[in-house]
Every structure is written in C-alpha cells, then in structure tokens.
C-alpha positions as CSV (number, residue, x, y, z in Angstrom):
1,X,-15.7,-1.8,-60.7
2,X,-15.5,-4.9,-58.6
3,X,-14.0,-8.1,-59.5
4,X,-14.4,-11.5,-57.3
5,X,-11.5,-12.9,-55.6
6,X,-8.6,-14.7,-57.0
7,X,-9.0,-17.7,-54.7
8,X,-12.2,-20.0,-55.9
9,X,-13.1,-21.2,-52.6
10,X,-13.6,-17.9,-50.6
11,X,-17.0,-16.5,-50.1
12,X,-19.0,-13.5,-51.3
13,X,-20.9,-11.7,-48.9
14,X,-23.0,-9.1,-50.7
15,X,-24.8,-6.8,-48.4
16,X,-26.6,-3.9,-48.3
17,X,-24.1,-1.0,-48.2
18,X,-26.7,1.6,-48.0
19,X,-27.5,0.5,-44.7
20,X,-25.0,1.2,-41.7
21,X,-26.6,-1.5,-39.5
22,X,-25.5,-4.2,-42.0
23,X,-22.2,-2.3,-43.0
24,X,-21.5,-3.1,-39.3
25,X,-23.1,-6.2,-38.8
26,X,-21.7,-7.6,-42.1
27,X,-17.8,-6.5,-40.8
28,X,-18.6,-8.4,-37.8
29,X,-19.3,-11.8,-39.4
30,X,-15.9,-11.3,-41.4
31,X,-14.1,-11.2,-38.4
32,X,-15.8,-14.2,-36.8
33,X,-14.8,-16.6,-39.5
34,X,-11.6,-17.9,-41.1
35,X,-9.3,-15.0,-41.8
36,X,-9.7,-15.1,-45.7
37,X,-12.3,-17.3,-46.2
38,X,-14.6,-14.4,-46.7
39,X,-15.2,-11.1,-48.8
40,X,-17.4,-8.6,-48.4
41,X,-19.0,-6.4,-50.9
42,X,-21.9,-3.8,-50.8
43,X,-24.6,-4.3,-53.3
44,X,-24.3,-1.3,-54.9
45,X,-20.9,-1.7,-55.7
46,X,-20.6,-1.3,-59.6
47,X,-19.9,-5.0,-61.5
48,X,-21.5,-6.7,-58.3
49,X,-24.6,-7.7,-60.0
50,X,-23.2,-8.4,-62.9
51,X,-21.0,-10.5,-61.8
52,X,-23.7,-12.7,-60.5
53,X,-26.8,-12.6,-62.8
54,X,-29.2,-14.5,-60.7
55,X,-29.4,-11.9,-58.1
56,X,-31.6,-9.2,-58.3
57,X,-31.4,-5.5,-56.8
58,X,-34.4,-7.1,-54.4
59,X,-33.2,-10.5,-52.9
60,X,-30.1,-7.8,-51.9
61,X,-32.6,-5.4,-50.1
62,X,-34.2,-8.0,-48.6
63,X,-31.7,-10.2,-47.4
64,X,-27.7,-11.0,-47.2
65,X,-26.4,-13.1,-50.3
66,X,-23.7,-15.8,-49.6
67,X,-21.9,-17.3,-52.8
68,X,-20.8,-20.1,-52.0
69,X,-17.4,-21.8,-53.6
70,X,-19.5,-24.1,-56.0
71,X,-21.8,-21.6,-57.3
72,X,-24.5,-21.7,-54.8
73,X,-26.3,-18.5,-53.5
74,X,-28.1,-19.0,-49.5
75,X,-29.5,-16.0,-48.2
76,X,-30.3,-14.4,-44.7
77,X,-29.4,-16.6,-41.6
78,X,-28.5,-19.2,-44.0
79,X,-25.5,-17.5,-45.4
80,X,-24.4,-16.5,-41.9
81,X,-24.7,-19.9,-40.9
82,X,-22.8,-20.9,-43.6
83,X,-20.0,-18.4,-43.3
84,X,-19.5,-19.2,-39.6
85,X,-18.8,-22.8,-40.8
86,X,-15.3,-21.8,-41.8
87,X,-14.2,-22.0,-38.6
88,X,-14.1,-24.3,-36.0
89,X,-15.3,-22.2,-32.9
90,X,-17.8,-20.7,-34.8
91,X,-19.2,-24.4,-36.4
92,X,-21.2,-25.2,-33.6
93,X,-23.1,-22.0,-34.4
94,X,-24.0,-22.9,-37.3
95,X,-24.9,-26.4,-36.8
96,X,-27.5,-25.0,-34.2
97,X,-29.1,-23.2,-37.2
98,X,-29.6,-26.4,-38.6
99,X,-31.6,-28.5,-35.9
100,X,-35.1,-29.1,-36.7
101,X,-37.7,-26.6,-36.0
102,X,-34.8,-24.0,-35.2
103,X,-34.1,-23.0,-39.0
104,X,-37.6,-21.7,-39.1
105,X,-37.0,-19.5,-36.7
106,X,-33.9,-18.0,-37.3
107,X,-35.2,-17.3,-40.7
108,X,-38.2,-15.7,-39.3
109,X,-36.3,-13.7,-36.9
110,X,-33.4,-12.9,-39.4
111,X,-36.4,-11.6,-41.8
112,X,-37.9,-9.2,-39.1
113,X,-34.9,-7.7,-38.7
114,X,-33.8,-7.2,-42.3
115,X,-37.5,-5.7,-42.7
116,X,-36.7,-3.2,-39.7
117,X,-33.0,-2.3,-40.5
118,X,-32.8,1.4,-41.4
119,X,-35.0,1.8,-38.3
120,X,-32.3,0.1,-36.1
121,X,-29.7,2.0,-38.0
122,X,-31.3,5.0,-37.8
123,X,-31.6,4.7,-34.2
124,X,-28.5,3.4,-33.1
125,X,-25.0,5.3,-33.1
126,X,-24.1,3.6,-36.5
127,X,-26.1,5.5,-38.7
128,X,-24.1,8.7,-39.8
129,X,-26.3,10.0,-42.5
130,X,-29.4,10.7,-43.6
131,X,-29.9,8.0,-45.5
132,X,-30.8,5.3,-42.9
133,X,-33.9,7.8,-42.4
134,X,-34.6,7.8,-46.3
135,X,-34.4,4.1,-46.5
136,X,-36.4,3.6,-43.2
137,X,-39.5,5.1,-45.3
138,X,-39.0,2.3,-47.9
139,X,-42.0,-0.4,-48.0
C-alpha cells in the first residue's frame, strides 16, 4: 500500500500507470525538476485514492493530479507547470504557461493529448503490452 512522503513540501504526481505513454512522460518531468521535490505514483497504486479523497478514479484518467505542499490539487498542464517551478531552469517554463491567452491553450492541447494517449502509446515503442490497445478502445 502506498504512503505519502515524509517531507510535507514535496509533491505528488499521480498518473495513470496503466498507460506507458504517461509512465514515460511522467518519469521525464521527475527528472526535470528539483531532485526530491517530486514523487511519483500510478493511480492504481493501492491507498492512492485513499489517501486523497477528493480525487476520483476519473479526474486520474483524464488528466495528471499534482498535490501540491498546502493541500491543493492542479491538474493537466497545470500541475506540470507547477512541478517545473521547483527549479530554476525550468521556471521560465512554467511562467510561459501562465501568460494570458497561453493557459488556454496548453490546457486545450494538454487535454487532446490525454484523450489520445493509449493511441500514442500503443503506437510508439513505449507500449509493451496489450493493454495500451485495450485502453485505446476506452471512450
């Protein structure tokens, strides 16, 4: 079962670990932000949920959960913006997230490819299994 970290002011990055395109993608933001500032966990990882009773089994398909230090859930581009804001070579990135009319579409963006994952991951080299193909069928 999983249990948060120790430290209060590290993030949670729940993900969809059904999904090898955001297994991978996921791993990649850990690595662009502040060594220990951020942990990952799959969605279906037992006590996840629990753990954090406003999130349901659907915000986690549909998008990337970021718990933030004070409580706080973002979601989709928002919680990658976020995370990159841990470090300072990655800031800048997330400020641009943040200029008007750009938020929109980064969330619009971030959205299309959330809906069209398992198809990414089901055609690229990352998907391993059949279940990328499975969950591709998915509405």
């Amino acid at each position: 079962m999983w249990s948060p970290p120790d430290d209060s002011r590290t993030l949670v990055l729940i993900y969809d670990g059904r999904c090898a395109f955001c297994e991978r993608n996921s791993a990649r933001l850990v690595r662009w932000v502040r060594r220990g500032s951020l942990v990952r966990v799959s969605s279906s990882e037992p006590g996840v949920l629990e753990r954090y009773p406003s999130l349901t089994r659907e915000q986690c398909d549909r998008a990337m959960q970021l718990v933030l230090p004070d409580g706080r859930i973002v979601s989709g581009a928002q919680a990658a913006a976020e995370a990159l804001k841990t470090r300072r070579w990655t800031g800048w990135l997330a400020s641009v997230y943040y200029l008007p009319g750009l938020r929109w579409v980064f969330d619009r963006l971030y959205n299309w490819v959330a809906r069209n994952r398992y198809r990414f991951s089901r055609s690229a080299t990352v998907c391993t299994t059949s279940g990328c193909a499975v969950a591709a069928k998915r509405p």
